[in-house]
C-alpha positions as CSV (number, residue, x, y, z in Angstrom):
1,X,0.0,0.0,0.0
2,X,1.3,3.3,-0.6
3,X,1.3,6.5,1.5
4,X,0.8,9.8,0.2
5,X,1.2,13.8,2.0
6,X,-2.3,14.5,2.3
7,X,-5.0,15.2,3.0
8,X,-7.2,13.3,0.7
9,X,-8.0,15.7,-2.1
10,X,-4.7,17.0,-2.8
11,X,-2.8,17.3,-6.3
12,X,-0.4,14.6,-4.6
13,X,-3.3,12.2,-3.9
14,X,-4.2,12.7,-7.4
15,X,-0.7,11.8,-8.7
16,X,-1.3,8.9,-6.8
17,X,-4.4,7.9,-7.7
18,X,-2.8,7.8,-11.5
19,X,-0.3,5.3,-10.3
20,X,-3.0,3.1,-8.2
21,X,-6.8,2.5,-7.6
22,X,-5.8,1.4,-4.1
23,X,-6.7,3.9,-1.1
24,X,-3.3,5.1,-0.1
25,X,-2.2,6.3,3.8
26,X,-2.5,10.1,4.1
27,X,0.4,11.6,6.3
28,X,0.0,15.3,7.2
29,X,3.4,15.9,6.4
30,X,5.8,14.9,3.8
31,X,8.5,13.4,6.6
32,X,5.7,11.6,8.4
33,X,5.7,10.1,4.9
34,X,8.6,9.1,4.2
35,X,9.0,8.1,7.8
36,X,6.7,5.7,7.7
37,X,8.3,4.4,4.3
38,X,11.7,3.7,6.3
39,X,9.8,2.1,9.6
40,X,7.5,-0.8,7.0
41,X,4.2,0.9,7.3
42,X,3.8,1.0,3.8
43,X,5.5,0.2,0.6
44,X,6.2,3.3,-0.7
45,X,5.4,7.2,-0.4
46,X,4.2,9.7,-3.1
47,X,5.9,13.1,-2.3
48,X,6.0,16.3,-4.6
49,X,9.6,17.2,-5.3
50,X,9.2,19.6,-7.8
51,X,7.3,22.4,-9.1
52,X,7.5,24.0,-12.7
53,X,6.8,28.0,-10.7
54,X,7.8,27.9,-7.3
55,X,11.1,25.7,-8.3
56,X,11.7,22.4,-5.5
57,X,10.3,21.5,-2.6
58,X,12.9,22.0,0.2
59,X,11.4,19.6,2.4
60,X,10.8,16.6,0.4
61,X,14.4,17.5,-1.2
62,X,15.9,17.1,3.2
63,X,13.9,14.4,4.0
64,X,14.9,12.1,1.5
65,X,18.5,11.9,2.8
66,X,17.5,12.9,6.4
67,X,17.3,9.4,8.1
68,X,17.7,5.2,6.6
69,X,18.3,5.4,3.1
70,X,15.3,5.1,0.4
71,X,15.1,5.3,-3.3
72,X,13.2,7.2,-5.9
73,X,11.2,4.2,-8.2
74,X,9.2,6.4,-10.1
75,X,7.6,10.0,-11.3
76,X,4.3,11.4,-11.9
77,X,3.8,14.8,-13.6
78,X,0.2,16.3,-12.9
79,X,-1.1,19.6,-14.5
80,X,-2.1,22.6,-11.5
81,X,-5.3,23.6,-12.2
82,X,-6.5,25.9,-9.3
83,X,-10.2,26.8,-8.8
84,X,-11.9,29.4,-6.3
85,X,-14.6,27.1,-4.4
86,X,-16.9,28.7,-1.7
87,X,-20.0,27.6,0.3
88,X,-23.0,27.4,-1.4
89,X,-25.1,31.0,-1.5
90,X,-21.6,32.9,-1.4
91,X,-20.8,35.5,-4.3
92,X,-17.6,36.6,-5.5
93,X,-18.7,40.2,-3.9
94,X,-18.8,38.1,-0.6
95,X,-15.4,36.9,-0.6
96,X,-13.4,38.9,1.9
97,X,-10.9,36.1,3.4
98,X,-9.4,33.4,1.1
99,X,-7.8,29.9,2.7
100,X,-5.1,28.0,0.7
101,X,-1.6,26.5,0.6
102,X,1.5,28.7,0.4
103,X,2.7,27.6,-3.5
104,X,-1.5,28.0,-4.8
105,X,-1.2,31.7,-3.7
106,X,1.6,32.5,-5.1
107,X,1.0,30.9,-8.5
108,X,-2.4,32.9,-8.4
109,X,-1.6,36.2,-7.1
110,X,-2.3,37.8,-10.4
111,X,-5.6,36.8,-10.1
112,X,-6.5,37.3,-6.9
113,X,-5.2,41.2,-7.4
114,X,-7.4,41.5,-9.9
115,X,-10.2,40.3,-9.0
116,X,-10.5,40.5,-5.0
117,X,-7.8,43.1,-4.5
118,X,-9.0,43.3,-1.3
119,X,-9.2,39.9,0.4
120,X,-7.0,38.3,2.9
121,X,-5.2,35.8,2.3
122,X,-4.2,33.1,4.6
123,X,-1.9,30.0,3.9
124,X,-2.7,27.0,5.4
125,X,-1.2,23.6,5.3
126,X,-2.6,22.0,2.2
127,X,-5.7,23.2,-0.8
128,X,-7.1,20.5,0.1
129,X,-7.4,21.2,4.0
130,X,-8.1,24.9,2.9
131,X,-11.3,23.2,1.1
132,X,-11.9,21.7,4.3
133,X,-12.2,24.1,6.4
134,X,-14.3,26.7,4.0
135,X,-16.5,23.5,3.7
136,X,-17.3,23.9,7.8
137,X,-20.3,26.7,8.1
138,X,-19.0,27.9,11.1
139,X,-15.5,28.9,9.0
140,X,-14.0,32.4,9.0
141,X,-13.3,32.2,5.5
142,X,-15.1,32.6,2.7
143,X,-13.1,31.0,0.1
144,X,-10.9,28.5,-0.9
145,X,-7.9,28.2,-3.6
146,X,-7.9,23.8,-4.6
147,X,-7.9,21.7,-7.0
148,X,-11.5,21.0,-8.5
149,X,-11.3,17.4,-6.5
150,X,-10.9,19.0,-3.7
151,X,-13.7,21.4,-4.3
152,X,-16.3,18.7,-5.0
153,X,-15.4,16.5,-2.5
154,X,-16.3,19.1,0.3
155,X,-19.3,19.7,-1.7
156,X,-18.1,23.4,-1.9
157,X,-19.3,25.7,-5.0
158,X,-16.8,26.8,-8.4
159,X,-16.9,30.1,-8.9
160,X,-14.3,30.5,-10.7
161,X,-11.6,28.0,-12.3
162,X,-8.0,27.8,-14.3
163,X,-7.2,31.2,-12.3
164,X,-3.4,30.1,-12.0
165,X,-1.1,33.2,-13.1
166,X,0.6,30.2,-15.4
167,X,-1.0,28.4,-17.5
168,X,0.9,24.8,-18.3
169,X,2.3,25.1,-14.7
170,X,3.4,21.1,-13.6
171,X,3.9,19.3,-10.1
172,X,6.5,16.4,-9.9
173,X,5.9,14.3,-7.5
174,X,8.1,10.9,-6.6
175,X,8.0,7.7,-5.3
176,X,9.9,6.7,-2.4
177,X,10.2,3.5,-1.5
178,X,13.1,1.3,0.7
179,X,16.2,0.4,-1.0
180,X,15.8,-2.6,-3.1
181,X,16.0,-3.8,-6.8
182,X,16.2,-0.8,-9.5
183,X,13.6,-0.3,-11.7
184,X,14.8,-1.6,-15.3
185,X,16.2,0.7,-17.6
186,X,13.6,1.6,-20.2
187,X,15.9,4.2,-22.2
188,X,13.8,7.2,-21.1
189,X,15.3,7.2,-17.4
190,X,16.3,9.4,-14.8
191,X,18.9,9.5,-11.9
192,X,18.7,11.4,-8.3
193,X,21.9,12.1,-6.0
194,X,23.1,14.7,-3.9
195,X,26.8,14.9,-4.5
196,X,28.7,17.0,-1.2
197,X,31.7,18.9,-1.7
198,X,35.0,18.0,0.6
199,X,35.3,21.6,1.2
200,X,34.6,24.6,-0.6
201,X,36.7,26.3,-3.2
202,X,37.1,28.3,-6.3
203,X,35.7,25.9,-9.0
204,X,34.3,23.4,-6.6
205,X,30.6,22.9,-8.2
206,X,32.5,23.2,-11.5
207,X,34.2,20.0,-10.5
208,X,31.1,18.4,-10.2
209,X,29.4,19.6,-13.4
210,X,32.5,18.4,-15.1
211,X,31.5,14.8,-14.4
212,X,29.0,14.9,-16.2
213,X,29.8,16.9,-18.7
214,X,32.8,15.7,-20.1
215,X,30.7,12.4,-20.4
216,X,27.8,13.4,-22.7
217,X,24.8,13.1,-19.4
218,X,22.5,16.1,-19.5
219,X,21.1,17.4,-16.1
220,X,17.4,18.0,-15.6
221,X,17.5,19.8,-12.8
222,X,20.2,21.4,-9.8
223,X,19.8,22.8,-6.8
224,X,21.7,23.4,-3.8
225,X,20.8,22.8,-0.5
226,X,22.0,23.7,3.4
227,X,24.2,20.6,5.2
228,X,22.8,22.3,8.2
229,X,26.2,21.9,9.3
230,X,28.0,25.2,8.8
231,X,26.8,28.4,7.8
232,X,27.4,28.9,3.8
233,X,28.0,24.5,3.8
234,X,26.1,23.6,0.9
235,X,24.9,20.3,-1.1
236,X,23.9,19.8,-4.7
237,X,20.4,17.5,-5.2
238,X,20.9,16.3,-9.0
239,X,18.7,15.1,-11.7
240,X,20.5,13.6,-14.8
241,X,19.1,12.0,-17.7
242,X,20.0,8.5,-17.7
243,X,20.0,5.5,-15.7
244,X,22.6,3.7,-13.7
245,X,23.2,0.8,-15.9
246,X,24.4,3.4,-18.9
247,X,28.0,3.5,-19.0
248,X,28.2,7.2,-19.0
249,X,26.0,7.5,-15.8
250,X,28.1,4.6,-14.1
251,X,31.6,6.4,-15.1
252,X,29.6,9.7,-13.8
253,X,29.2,8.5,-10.7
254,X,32.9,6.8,-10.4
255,X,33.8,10.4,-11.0
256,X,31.7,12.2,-8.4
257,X,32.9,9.5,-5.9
258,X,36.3,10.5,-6.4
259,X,36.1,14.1,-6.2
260,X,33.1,14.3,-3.4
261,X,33.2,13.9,0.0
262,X,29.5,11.8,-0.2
263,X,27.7,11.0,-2.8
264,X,24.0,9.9,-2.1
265,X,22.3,7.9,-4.7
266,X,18.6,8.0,-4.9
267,X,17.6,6.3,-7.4
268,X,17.5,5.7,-11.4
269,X,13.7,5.4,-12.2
270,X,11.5,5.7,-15.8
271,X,10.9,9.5,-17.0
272,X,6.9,10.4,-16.8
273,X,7.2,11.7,-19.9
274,X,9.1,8.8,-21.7
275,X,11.3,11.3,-23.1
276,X,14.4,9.6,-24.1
277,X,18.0,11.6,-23.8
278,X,19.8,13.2,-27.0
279,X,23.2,10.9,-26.5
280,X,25.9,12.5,-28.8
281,X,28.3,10.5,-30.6
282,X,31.0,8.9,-28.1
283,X,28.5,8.6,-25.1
284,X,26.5,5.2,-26.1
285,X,27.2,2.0,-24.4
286,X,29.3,0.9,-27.5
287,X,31.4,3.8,-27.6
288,X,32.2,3.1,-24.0
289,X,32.7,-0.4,-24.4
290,X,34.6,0.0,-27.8
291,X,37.5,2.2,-25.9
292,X,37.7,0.2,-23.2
293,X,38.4,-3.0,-25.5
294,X,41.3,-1.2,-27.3
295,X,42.7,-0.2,-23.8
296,X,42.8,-3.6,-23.3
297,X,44.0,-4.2,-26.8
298,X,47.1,-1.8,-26.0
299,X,48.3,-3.8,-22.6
């Protein structure tokens, strides 16, 4: 059974809901998630990791290397679609205090200036506990900013939908699951590690992109993060297109090993858009496997 940071109604329980018809665990927070991934309580937890506006999600980004190791199996991409949902008999005249999640608010902010200029707005810890609470008669807001499933399952009322500031705006969300068997390599993949630096230095993240570079993988996505050690101690969270049975992704990481201090593998796991890399001439499996037979050639 897998987990999911709730509550029900949520863009994440929809991105799992497109992986399983099974009810899933709701966990009010993405390390209560992932927790109880690591302690058995289920198989596996769907967490959002990133987020096409507001960039990653710091905390799924910590807790996945905060505690027993786990590894990322798979990825779901889901379209944000915010609505404005309100108790039935309220207008949009009425609407003087609006409930919703930190990231909805800021990807509608465009709309909400234009339209309500004048209403409060309050974050709270999930769209779909916004909906929720707006849902109770004895709320003190008026409105809510969700996701249409979240709006119809507190029987609330649209009054207004697709009010994001960006249209095409994506979630990523992951599944994390314990250590165990990689998924196979379908030739669309993906890899996750956080590579930390021995010690900082001129040319130190250059180092790292190097790796990679100078052997034809193509990163998706980097961003540093805190060690929480030492002020201005930083590590890199990675996404590279590949997986770890390509050569060039297995010399990659040889590389980083040498050069970092740690390097954390999470994971090499199908792309959800089954987007296969551009691998240049010299970076296939043959090419690596051609040089190496004529280094043995030369001994």
């Amino acid at each position: 059974m897998l987990g999911y940071f709730g509550p029900a109604g949520t863009f994440t329980h929809q991105a799992m809901l497109s992986i399983t018809d099974a009810d899933g665990v709701a966990f009010s927070s993405v390390g209560e998630a992932l927790d109880a991934v690591r302690q058995g309580q289920v198989t596996g937890a769907v967490v959002p990791i990133e987020n096409s506006v507001e960039g990653g999600v710091s905390a799924t980004l910590d807790k996945l290397v905060d505690g027993d190791p786990l590894m990322i199996t798979g990825e779901v991409v889901i379209p944000v679609e915010f609505g404005l949902y309100v108790r039935p008999g309220t207008s949009l005249g009425d609407v003087a205090s609006v409930l919703t999640h930190g990231h909805a608010a800021a990807q509608c902010r465009d709309w909400l200036a234009t339209m309500i200029p004048s209403a409060q707005v309050t974050e709270a810890g999930s769209t779909a506990g916004a909906a929720k609470e707006v849902s109770d008669p004895a709320s003190r807001y008026d409105a809510a900013i969700c996701a249409r499933v979240a709006g119809q399952l507190y029987e609330l009322e649209e009054l207004a939908y697709s009010i994001e500031d960006n249209p095409g705006a994506v979630t990523r969300f992951v599944v994390a699951s314990r250590p165990g068997r990689l998924p196979e390599r379908t030739g669309a993949d993906k890899t996750t590690l956080v590579a930390y630096l021995h010690q900082d230095h001129p040319g130190a993240l250059l180092e790292i992109l190097q790796q990679f570079a100078v052997r034809g993988v193509n990163l998706c996505r980097i961003e540093s993060r805190p060690t929480k050690t030492l002020l201005g101690s930083y590590c890199f969270a990675i996404d590279a297109e590949g997986h770890l049975a390509d050569r060039r992704l297995t010399e990659t990481l040889l590389g980083l090993h040498r050069i970092c201090r740690d390097v954390i593998f999470l994971g090499s796991y199908p792309r959800a858009d089954a987007q296969p890399p551009d691998v240049r001439r010299g970076f296939d499996d043959e090419s690596f496997e051609e040089a190496q037979a004529w280094l043995e050639r030369l001994a």
